[in-house]
C-alpha positions in Angstrom: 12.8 25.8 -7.7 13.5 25.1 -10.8 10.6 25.4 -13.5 10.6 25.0 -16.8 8.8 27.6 -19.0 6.5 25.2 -20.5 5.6 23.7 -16.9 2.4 25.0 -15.8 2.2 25.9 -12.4 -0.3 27.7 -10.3 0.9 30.6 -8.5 -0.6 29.6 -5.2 1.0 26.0 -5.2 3.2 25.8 -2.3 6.6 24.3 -3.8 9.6 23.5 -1.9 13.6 24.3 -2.5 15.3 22.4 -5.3 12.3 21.2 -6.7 12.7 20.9 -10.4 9.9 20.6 -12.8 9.7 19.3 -15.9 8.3 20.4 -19.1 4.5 20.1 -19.6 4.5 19.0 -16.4 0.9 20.4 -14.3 0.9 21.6 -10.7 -2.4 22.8 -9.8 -4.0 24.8 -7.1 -4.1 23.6 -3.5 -0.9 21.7 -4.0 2.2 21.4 -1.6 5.4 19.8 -2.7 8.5 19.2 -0.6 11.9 19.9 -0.8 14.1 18.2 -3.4 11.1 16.9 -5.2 11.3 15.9 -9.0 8.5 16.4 -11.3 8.6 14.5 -14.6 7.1 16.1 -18.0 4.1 15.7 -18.4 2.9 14.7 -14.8 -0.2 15.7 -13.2 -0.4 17.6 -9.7 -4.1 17.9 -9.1 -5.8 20.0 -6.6 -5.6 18.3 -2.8 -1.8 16.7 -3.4 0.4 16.8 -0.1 4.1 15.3 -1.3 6.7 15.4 1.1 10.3 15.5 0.0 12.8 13.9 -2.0 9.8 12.3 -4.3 10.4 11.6 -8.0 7.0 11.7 -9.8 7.8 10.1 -13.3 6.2 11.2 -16.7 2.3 10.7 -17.4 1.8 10.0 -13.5 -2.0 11.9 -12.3 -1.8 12.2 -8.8 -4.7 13.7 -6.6 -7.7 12.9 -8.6 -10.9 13.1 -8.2 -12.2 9.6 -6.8 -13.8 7.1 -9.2 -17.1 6.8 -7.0 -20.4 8.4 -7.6 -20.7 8.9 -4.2 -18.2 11.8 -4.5 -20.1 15.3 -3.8 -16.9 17.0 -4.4 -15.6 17.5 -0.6 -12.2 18.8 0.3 -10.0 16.1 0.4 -6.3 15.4 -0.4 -3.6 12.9 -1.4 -0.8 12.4 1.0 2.7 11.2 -0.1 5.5 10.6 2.4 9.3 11.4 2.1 11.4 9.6 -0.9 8.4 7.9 -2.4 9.0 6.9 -5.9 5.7 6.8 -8.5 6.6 5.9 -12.1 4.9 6.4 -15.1 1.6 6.8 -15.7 0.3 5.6 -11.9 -3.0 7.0 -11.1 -3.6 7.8 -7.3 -7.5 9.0 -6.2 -7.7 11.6 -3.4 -9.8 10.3 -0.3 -14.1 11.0 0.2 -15.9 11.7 3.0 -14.8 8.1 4.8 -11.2 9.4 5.3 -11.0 12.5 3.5 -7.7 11.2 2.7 -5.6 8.6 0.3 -2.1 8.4 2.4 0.7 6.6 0.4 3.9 6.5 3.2 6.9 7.6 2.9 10.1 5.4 0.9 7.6 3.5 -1.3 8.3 2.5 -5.0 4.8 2.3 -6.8 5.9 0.7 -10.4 3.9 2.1 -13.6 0.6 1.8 -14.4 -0.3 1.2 -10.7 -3.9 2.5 -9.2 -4.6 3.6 -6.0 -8.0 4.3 -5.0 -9.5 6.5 -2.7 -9.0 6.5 1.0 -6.5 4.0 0.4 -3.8 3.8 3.5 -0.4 2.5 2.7 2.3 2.4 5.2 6.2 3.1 4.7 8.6 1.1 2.4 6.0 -0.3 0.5 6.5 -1.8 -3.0 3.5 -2.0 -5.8 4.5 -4.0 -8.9 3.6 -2.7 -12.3 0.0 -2.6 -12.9 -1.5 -3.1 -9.5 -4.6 -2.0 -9.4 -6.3 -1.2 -5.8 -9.8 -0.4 -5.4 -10.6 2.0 -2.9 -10.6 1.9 1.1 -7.9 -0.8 1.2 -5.0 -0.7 4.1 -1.4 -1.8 3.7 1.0 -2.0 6.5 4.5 -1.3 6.5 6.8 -3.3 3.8 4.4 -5.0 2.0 4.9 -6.0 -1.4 3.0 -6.9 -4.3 3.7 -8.4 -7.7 2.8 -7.5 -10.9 -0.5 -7.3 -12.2 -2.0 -7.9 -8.6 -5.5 -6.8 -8.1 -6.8 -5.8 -5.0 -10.7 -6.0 -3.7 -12.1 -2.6 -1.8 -12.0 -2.8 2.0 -9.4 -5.5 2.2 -6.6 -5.7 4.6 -2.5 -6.6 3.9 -0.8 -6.8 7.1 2.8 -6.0 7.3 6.0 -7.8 5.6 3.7 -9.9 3.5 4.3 -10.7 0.1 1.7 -11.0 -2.8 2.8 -12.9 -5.7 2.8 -11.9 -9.3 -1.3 -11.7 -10.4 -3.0 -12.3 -7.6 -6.6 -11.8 -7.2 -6.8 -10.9 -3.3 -10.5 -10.8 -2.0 -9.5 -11.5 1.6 -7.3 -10.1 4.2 -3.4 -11.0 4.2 -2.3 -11.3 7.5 1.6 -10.0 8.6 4.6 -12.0 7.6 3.0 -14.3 4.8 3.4 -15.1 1.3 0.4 -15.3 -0.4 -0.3 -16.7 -4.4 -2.4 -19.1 -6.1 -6.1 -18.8 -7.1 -8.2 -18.7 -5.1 -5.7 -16.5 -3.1 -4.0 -19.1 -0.5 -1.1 -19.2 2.2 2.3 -20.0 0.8 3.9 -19.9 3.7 6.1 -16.7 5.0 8.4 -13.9 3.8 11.2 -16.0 5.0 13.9 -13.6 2.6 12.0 -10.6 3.5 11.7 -11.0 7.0 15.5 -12.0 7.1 16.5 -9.1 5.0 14.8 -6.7 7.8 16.9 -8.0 10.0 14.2 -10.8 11.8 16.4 -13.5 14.4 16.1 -16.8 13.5 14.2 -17.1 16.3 11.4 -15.0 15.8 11.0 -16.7 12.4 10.4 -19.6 13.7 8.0 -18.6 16.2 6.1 -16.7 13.5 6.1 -20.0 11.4 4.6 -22.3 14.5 1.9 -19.6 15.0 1.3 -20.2 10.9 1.3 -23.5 11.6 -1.9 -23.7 14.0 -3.6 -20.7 11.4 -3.4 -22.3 8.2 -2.0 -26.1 8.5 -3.4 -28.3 11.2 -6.9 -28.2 9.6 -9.0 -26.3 12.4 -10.8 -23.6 12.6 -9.9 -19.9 13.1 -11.5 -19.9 16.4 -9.6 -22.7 18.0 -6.2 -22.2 16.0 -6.7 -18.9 18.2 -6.9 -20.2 21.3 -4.2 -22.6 20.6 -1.6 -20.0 20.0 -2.7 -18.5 22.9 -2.2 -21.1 24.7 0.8 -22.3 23.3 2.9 -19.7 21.9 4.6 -17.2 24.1 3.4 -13.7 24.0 5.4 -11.2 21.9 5.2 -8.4 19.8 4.7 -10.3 16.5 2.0 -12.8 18.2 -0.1 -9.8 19.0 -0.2 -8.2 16.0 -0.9 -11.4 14.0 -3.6 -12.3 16.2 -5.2 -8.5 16.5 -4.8 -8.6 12.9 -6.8 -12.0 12.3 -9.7 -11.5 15.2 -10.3 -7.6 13.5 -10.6 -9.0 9.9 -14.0 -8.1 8.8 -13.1 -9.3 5.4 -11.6 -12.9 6.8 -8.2 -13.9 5.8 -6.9 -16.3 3.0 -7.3 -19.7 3.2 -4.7 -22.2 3.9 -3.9 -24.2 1.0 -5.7 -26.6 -0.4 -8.7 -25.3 2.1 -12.1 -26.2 1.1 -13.7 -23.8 3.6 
């Protein structure tokens, strides 16, 4: 490890090999760090922090603290980072309460600065939060998600995977897998064509995902029978079943198509 004198480091934080920390630069108690790990000056470790390795935690950056909810009685909780996550300055991420006892950010994730992450907030791998996003507590995100700038995110609600948030969204419903989603109130805008493409999604299974969008948001019926049309109608995959578990679980209910008035 390397440590700079003016760091300040508890003795009984668990700290990986080559992890360098950087002046002024806090690491409390009850903290584990992985391997190859950067801490930037001036960074806070709080008590509860679990970082895996290869993480770069830029300057001004609190990570672990206490929740933002009166409800908090002080339990044992944590903060969990995956490998070759990236937080940049000044992000603020709340350890979990008594619902999870855990906030869980996954591993190769870029969260830009100024973001906030609330407590017992789940987000999956190779996630991407634009600068400023703010998320209340108790809110999921699956794998590759990404959100623009200044997006703000109502507690409890639900991003599926692969979908994209645009640039100042306010998103008060779920966002189910493979959309784009924008506009005010928050709408469909169809889906992460360039994204889904870039992961390496078949033309194919593009297109199917775009027909089962097609009964959801476009051909004006409701979510109960735009169900059972895909059902019928669509041929059962992978990417079917999770858009429809997704939809028929939301306790929030999903965006609205656009244009919707209901």
């Amino acid at each position: 490890m390397s440590r700079f004198p003016l760091a300040n480091v508890h003795p009984e934080a668990k700290i990986g090999n080559n992890v360098t920390i950087e002046p002024f630069a806090t690491v409390q108690q009850n903290v584990v760090i992985g391997d190859d790990c950067w801490i930037g000056p001036s960074a806070v470790i709080m008590s509860g922090a679990r970082i895996g390795k290869n993480c770069k935690i830029f300057p001004g950056a609190v990570i672990s603290g206490i929740p933002q909810d009166l409800k908090f009685k002080g339990e044992d909780t944590t903060t969990e980072i995956g490998d070759n996550t990236t937080i940049r300055e000044c992000v603020t991420i709340n350890r979990g309460t008594i619902d999870k006892y855990k906030t869980v950010i996954g591993s190769n994730c870029l969260i830009m600065a100024y973001a906030h992450v609330g407590h017992d907030c789940i987000i999956g791998n190779y996630c991407i939060l634009g600068n400023t996003v703010q998320l209340a507590g108790h809110v999921l995100i699956d794998d590759y998600a990404i959100f623009g700038g200044a997006c703000a995110v109502q507690q409890f609600s639900k991003v599926g995977a692969h979908a994209y948030i645009g640039g100042g969204s306010l998103v008060r419903k779920d966002i189910p897998p493979y959309t784009k989603a924008a506009r005010e109130p928050i709408s469909y805008a169809g889906i992460n064509t360039v994204g889904l493409r870039r992961r390496g999604f078949t033309s194919e299974k593009i297109n199917d995902i775009q027909d089962i969008y097609r009964y959801i948001f476009l051909k004006g019926m409701n979510i109960s029978k735009a169900i059972e049309k895909v059902e019928a109608e669509i041929s059962q995959s992978p990417e079917r079943d999770y858009i429809l578990d997704f939809i028929k679980t939301s306790e929030r209910g999903i965006m609205k198509g656009y244009g919707s008035n209901d």
